[in-house]
C-alpha angles and dihedrals in degrees: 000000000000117000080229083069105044108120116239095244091065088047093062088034084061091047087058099050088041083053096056088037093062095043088057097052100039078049090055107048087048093057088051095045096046117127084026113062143343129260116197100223094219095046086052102050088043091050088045089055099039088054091053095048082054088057105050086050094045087061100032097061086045087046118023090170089053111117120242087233094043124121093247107052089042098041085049091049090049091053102047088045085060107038082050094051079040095055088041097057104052090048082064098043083044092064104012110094113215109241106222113191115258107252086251093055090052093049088046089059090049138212115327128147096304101035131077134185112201108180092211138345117221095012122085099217076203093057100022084219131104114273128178096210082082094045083064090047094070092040086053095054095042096047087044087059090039083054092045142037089303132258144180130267124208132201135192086041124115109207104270093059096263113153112238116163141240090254100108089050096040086057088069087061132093080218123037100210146116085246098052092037086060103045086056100050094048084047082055100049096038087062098042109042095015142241097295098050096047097050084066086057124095120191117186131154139229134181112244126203101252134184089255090047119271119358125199106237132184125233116202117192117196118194114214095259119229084224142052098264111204128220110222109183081195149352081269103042121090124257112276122203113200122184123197098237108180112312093340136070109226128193114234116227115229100272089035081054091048096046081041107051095036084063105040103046110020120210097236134095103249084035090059095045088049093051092054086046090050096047087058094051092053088047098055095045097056089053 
């Protein structure tokens, strides 16, 4: 069947589907581009269509017997609509800047599933000496939003969002300061959840208004990571898989680890593609 044949009522059949066509896939790469740049709805449904209008006149000057409904021309039409939304989207991420929330904007909006206040982390306010206990406990958490969609960590910041300092944990240190603070938190990570782990953790710092006036707090960003990432104590401990559920970090018992890990991060070659480019959607969304 010759285009010159199609009834009029297919071809405005055909505008319809391209229309839906092209709001799905402006819908989609917004999604995926949420957090890192911004699609215009509107821009993004016109380039879409006029992809696909490209498209349909791409194959039907290099087939002029091809059918509106055939493989080709669709399958040409989809691809120009995608490599357009494609192209257009990569303009916006190019020149947009993404916007991350200021550490006192994200403790203003409190704790949630992927936000966590730590008061310190190597004091016992209880105590006022070093324990390592709190020093897992950051391990733990970090390792829980590894493990999960991602999250942030602060610390420095009682539960309910008041700002405390890093004083108390700066004392431990040769050096009390932010520099010194942070070389040894990504030492401690690095041995406690590996290379590979710690190199998907960002620490920066900001000051917050305290009761005492500003207090010097520490921000942890955790990206979703593409592997199970493993929690040693020690050279000697087991391996310890902790997931973020909710508001808490939970540690998975061996059979919960398995079920959790089988599901999560499947063993073949597309599976594996589709969880790091997972882990990178989840990422950009929680910024």
């Amino acid at each position: 069947m010759s285009t010159e044949t199609v009834p009029v009522w297919a071809v405005g059949l055909y505008l319809v589907v391209a229309l839906v066509v092209a709001w799905g896939l402006s819908v989609v790469a917004r999604w995926l581009l949420r957090g890192r740049a911004r699609l215009s709805p509107s821009a993004s449904i016109i380039i879409c269509m006029l992809g696909m209008a490209i498209g349909l006149m791409i194959t039907g000057w290099l087939g002029p017997s091809l059918s509106l409904w055939g493989v080709v021309p669709i399958a040409v039409a989809l691809l120009l609509s995608v490599a357009g939304i494609a192209g257009y989207a990569a303009i916006a991420a190019h020149f947009q800047k993404p916007q991350q929330q200021t550490l006192a904007e994200l403790v203003a909006s409190g704790e949630s599933a992927r936000v966590e206040f730590k008061s310190t982390a190597r004091i016992n306010l209880h105590t006022g000496q070093k324990d390592e206990r709190m020093e897992q406990v950051i391990a733990k958490t970090a390792c829980g939003f590894l493990n999960a969609d991602g999250g942030t960590l602060v610390i420095g910041v009682d539960d309910t969002g008041s700002a405390l300092g890093l004083a108390p944990d700066f004392a431990t240190l040769k050096a009390p300061d932010a520099d010194r603070f942070e070389l040894w938190l990504t030492d401690m990570l690095t041995n406690t959840l590996g290379q590979n782990a710690s190199a998907l953790i960002g620490v920066d710092f900001a000051q917050l208004p305290g009761e005492d006036g500003d207090q010097l707090a520490c921000r942890v960003v955790c990206q979703p990571s593409p592997r199970p990432v493993y929690l040693r104590a020690n050279k000697a401990a087991a391996p310890e898989l902790w997931v973020r559920n909710g508001n808490s970090t939970r540690r998975l018992s061996v059979d919960e680890a398995t079920e959790y890990v089988m599901h999560r991060w499947p063993l073949n070659l597309g599976s594996s593609i589709a969880a790091q480019f997972k882990a990178a959607v989840r990422f950009s969304e929680q910024r």
